[in-house]
N, C-alpha and C positions, 0 to 999 in steps of 0.2 A: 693381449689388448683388452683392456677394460671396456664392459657394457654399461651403459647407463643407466640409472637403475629407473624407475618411473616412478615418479611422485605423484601418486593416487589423491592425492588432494586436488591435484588440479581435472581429474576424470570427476570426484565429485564436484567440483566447482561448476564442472562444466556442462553435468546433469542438474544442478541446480539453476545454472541459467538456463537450460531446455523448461526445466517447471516455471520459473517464471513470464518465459519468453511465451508459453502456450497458455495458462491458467490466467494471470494477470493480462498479459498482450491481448489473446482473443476470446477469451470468454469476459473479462471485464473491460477492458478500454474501448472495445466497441459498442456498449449498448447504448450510447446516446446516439448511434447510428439506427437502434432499432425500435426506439421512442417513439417516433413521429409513423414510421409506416406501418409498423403493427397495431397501436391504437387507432389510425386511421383506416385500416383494413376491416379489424372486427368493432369498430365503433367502441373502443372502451377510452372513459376518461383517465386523461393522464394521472391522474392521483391517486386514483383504482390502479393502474398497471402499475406504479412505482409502490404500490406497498411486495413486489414481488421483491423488490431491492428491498424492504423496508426487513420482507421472512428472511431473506439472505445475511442477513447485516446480524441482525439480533437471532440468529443460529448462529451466524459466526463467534459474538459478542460472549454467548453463553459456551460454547467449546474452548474459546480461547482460557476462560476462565480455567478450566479443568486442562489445559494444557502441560501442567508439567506432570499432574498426573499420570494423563494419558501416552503422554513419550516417554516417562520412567518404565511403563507397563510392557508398550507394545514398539517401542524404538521407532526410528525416524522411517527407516524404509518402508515399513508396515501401513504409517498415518500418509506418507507420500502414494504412497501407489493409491492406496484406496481412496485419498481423497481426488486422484485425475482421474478412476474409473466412477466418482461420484461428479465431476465435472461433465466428464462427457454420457452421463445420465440425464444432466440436467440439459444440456445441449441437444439431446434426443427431446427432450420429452418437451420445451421451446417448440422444437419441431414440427410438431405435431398437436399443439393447443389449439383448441379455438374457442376457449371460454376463459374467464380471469382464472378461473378455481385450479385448471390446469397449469396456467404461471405461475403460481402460489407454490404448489407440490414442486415444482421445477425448481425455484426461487430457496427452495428449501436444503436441496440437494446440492445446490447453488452453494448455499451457505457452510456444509459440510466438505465439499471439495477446497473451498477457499480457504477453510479454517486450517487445513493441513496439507498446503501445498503455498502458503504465502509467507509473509514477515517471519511470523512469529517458529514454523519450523526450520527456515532457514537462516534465522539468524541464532539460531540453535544449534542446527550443525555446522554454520561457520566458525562458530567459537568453538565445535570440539576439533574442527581440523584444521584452522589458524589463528595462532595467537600472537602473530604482529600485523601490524598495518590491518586491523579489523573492519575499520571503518571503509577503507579505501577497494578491498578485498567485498563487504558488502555493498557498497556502492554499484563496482562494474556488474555484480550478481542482477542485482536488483533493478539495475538499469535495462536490462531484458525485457522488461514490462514496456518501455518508451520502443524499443526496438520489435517486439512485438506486434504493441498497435500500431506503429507506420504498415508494416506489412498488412497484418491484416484489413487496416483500413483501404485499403487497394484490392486487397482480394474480394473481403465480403461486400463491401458500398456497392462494384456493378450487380453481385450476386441480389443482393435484396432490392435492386431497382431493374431486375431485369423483367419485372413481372409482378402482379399482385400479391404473387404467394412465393414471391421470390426472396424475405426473410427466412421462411421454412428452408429450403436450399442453403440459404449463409449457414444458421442453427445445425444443419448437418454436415455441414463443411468444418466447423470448427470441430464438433464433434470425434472425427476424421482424424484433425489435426492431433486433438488430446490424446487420444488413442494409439495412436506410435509413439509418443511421449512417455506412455505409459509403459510400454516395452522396454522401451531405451532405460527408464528405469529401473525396471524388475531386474534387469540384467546388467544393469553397470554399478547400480545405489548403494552404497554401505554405509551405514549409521556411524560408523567412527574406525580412528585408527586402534592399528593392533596393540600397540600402545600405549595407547590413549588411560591415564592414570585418573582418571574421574576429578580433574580440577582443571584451571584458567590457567593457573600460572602460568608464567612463562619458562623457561625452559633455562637451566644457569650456562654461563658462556657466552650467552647472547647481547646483544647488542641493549644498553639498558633502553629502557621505552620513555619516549619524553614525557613528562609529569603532565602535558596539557591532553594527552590522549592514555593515562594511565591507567594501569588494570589492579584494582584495590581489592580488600579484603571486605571494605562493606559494611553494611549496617543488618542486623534480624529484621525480616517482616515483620515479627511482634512488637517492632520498636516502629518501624516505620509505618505502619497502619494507625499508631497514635496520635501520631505530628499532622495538626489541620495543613501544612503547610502540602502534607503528599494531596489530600483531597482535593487543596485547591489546583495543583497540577493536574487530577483527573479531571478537571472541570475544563481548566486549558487545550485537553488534550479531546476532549469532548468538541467542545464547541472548534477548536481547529478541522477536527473530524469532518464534521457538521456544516463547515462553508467551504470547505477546498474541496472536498469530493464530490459537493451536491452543486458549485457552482462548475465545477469541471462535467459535468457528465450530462446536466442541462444547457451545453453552451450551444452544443450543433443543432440542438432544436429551434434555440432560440435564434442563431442564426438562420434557419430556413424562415423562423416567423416572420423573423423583420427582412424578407426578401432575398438573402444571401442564394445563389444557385446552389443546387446538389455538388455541382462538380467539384468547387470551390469548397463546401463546406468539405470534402472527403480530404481534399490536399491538404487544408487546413486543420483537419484530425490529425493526418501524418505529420504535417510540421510540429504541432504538440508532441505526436509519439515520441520523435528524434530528440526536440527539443528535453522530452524526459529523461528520454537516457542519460543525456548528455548532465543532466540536473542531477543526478543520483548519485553518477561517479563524481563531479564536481561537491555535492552534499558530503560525501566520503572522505573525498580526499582533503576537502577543507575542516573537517573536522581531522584529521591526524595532524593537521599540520597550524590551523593557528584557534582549535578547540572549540568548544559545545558553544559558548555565550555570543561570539560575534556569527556563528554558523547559523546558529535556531535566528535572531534576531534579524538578520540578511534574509532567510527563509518567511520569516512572517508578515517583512515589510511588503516584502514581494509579491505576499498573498493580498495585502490591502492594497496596492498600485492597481491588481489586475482583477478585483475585483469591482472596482470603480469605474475601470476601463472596459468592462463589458455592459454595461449598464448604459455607454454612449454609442456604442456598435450600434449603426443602421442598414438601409439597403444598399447603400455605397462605399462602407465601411473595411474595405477591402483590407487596408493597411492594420485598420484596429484589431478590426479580427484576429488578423494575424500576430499581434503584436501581443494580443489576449492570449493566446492559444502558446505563446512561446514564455509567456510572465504565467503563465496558473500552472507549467510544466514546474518552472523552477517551486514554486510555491508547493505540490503536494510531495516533496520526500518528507516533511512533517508527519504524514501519516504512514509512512512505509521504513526508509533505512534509517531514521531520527529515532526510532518509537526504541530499537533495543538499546541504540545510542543515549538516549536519555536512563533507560534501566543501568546500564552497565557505570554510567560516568556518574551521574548524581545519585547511584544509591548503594554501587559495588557487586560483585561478583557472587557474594553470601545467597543474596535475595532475589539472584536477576531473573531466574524463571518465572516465578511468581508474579513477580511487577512487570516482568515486560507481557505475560499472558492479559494481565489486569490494564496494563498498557492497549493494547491492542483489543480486548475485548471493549473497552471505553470510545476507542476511537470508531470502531464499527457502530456503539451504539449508536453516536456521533452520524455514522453514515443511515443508520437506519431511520431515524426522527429527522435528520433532516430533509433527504430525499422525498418521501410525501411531503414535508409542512410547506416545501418550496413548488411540487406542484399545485399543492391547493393554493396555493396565490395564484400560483398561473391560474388558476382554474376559475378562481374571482376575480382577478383583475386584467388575465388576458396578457400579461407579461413578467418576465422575468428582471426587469429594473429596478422594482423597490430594495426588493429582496436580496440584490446584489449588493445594492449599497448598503443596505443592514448588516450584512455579512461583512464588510468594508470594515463598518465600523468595530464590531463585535471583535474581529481581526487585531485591530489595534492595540485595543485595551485586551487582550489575553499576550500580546504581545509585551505591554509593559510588565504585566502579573507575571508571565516566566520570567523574564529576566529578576525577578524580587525571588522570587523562589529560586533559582541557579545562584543567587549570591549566597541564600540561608545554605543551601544543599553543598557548597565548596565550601563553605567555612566548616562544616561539620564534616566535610571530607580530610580537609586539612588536618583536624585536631586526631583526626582516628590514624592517618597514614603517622603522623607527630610522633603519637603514642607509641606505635610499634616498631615504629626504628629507634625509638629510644631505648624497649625492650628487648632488643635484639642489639 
């Protein structure tokens, strides 16, 4: 009788959901949990304590850069492990701050654990251990982060209100968390299959792949770093960065401002979390199945809908809220499962390390400017309303500018795939 054999691709699949499920879930999707009682505990203004996201984002932005370097050199398990034993660093040393200087050095470590435990290494090694249904395969991955923060927003919300100095407590509860994570990976993680032939292709015999989620030969960097058309996509991908992340992570603050209960805002983080998951795998799966153009543009409207709709959210606003918290979930896969999806579909397989590290380095800058620029408004004008609807609008118009760039970027896909079946 025949044994089964094990397909280790699903062991790593399923250590890569553990990295996102702890790295994104609880060290990132909760801190707009810990906005409002940590500045209010040691008296620091918010725009002071958001430059700690500000050192996170722009460490992140600069590694990602050096990204395919750094995985050519030292491999995937290497950047994963050390970057969740740099997580749960930074979750100690949260801990234990009680001046901005010490969020900073935190914020910093912050930025090193996330650069090599987020998108850009996992959608790295998803494409060296599967090459069908990629999209959809990164999706349920990725959607760990929405399943994540539901949890942790249950665990940590009573911890950090159990007490004045009950964020110190959350900060080492997550800590806790990363830290078995870290195990489970030293010991189960492998950088690639046995093998694994150093290319994307696909595999002959296989089922052909449909042309709207198709896996191409590419364009050089050298080529594509000349065409103003890639810049203005960094620009897009910037400013996307820049209002989805920073109006997601100031939303439970501003819900307490304008009245909303503790209790309510924490259920209301989790209906976001779920609501993400849910957004990541649907982002995935819509992309194998009816491609990039109508998937990014459905994704960007939905950033402008709910950013308009938090801007009306008051102290009775129970429904909006809610209704914010489940439209900004669909809205941010733009910055997470979208970012290799855009490398791989609009510029090919040749170059996709490179662009998708430059990908994902932009979008963090994205995170890091915007985050301060939108508390210093709160900071002068006492609310997060203008600035949402800016963001609204900002939203829009990068929404019409990709889609003009996704039509140059397929026509020149079309003439290169043309070319080499005709050569072949």
């Amino acid at each position: 009788m025949k044994t089964r054999k094990l397909d280790y691709r699903w062991v790593v699949a399923a250590v890569c959901f553990l990295i996102i499920f702890t790295a994104l879930g609880f060290c990132s999707s909760t801190k707009s949990l810990f906005l409002k009682p940590v500045t209010d505990k040691l008296e620091i203004s918010r725009s002071l304590f958001s430059i700690t996201d500000s050192i996170r984002h722009v460490t992140n932005a600069v590694l990602s850069l050096f990204f395919g370097s750094l995985v050519m050199k030292f491999g995937t398990k290497k950047l994963a492990c050390t970057g969740l034993l740099c997580l749960c660093t930074a979750m100690t040393i949260y801990s234990f701050a009680s001046s901005i200087g010490v969020f900073y050095v935190g914020g910093f470590f912050l930025g090193v654990g996330m650069s090599w435990t987020g998108t850009s290494l996992i959608g790295y090694v998803i494409g060296k251990w599967f090459k069908e249904n990629r999209g959809t395969v990164m999706g349920v991955i990725l959607a760990a982060n929405g399943l994540g923060g539901a949890v942790s927003a249950q665990i940590v919300s009573p911890i950090i209100h159990s007490g004045a100095d009950g964020f110190r407590s959350a900060y080492r509860t997550i800590a806790l968390c990363v830290f078995i994570v870290f195990v489970v990976a030293l010991i189960l993680f492998k950088d690639q299959p046995k093998d694994y032939a150093g290319t994307n292709e696909k595999p002959s015999g296989r089922k052909k792949q449909p042309k709207r989620a198709q896996v191409w030969t590419g364009v050089d960097f050298s080529d594509v770093r000349t065409k103003p058309y890639f810049w203005l996509l960094l620009v897009c991908i910037f400013v996307g960065g820049a209002a989805t992340n920073t109006i997601s992570s100031v939303s439970s603050a501003h819900f307490g401002d304008v009245g909303l209960d503790t209790a309510f805002i924490a259920t209301a983080l989790s209906l976001h979390s779920l609501a993400l998951t849910v957004s990541k795998i649907a982002a995935g799966f819509c992309y194998d199945k009816i491609g990039l153009r109508f998937t990014s543009l459905t994704i960007y409207l939905i950033g402008v809908v709910s950013m308009f709709m938090l801007a009306f959210v008051g102290p009775t606003s129970f429904g909006l809220a809610s209704a914010f918290q489940i439209l900004i979930s669909f809205a941010l896969p733009i910055n997470t499962i979208m970012l290799p999806l855009y490398a791989a579909d609009m510029f090919g397989e040749k170059s996709y390390v490179k662009i998708m590290g430059m990908f994902v380095a932009v979008c963090t800058a994205g995170y890091a400017v915007g985050t301060p620029f939108t508390n210093l408004i709160f900071d002068l004008t006492g609310t997060y309303r203008n600035v949402s609807i800016v963001y609204g609008v900002l939203m829009l118009i990068i929404a019409t500018v990709f889609q003009m760039i996704l039509t140059k970027t397929n026509r020149i896909k079309a003439e290169i795939i043309a070319r080499e079946q005709a050569e072949n």
